[in-house]
C-alpha positions as semicolon CSV with decimal commas, in nm:
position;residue;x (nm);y (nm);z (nm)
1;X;1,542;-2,818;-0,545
2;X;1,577;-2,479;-0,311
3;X;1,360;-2,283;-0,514
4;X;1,159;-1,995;-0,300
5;X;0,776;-1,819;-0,421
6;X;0,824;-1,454;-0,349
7;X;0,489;-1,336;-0,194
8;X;0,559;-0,923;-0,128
9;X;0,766;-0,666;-0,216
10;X;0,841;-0,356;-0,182
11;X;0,689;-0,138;-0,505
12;X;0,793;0,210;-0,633
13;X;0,514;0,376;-0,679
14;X;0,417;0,739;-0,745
15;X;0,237;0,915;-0,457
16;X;0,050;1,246;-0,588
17;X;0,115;1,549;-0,308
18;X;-0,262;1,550;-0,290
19;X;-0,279;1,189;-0,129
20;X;-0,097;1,331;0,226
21;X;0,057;0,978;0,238
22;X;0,231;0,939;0,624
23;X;0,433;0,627;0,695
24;X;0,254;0,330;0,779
25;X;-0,026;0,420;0,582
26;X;-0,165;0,123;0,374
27;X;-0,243;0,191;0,030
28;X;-0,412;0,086;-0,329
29;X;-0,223;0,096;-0,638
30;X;-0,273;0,052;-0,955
31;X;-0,092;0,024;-1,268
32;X;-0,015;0,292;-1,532
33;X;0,275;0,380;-1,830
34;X;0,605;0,377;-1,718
35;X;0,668;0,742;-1,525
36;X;1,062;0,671;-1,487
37;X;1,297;0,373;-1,520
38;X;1,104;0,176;-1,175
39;X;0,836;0,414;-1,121
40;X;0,516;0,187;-1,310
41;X;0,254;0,266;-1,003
42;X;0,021;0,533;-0,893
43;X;-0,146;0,545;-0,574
44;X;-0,534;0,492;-0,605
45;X;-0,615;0,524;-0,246
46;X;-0,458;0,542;0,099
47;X;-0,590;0,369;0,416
48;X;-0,464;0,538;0,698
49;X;-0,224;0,346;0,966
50;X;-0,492;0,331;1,239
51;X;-0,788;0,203;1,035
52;X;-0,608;-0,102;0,883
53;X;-0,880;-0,313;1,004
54;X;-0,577;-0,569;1,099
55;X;-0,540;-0,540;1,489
56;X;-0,777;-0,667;1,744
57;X;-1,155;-0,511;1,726
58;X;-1,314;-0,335;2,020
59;X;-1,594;-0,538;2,194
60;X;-1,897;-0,293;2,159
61;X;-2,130;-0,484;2,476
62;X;-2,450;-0,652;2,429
């Protein structure tokens, strides 16, 4: 059987002009009534592109 598990997607979500979103940011959402025929999203919080905590971490020294 060829069957394939989807793991990520892209999600519509709303973004409130108060957030300041950029792109690249990584962000939170959450789930709320239906706001248009995809929209089912909001944005909770946003974690901004350079403070991902994914790349390498400085060495601080002993």
């Amino acid at each position: 059987f060829r069957r394939y598990e989807k793991r990520h997607s892209n999600i519509p979500a709303h973004a409130s002009p108060c957030f300041r979103v950029k792109e690249g940011d990584h962000v939170i959402i959450g789930q709320c009534r239906p706001l248009s025929k995809t929209v089912r999203f909001n944005v909770l919080k946003v974690i901004p592109a350079g403070s991902s905590g994914r790349g390498k971490k400085a060495f601080t020294g002993l």
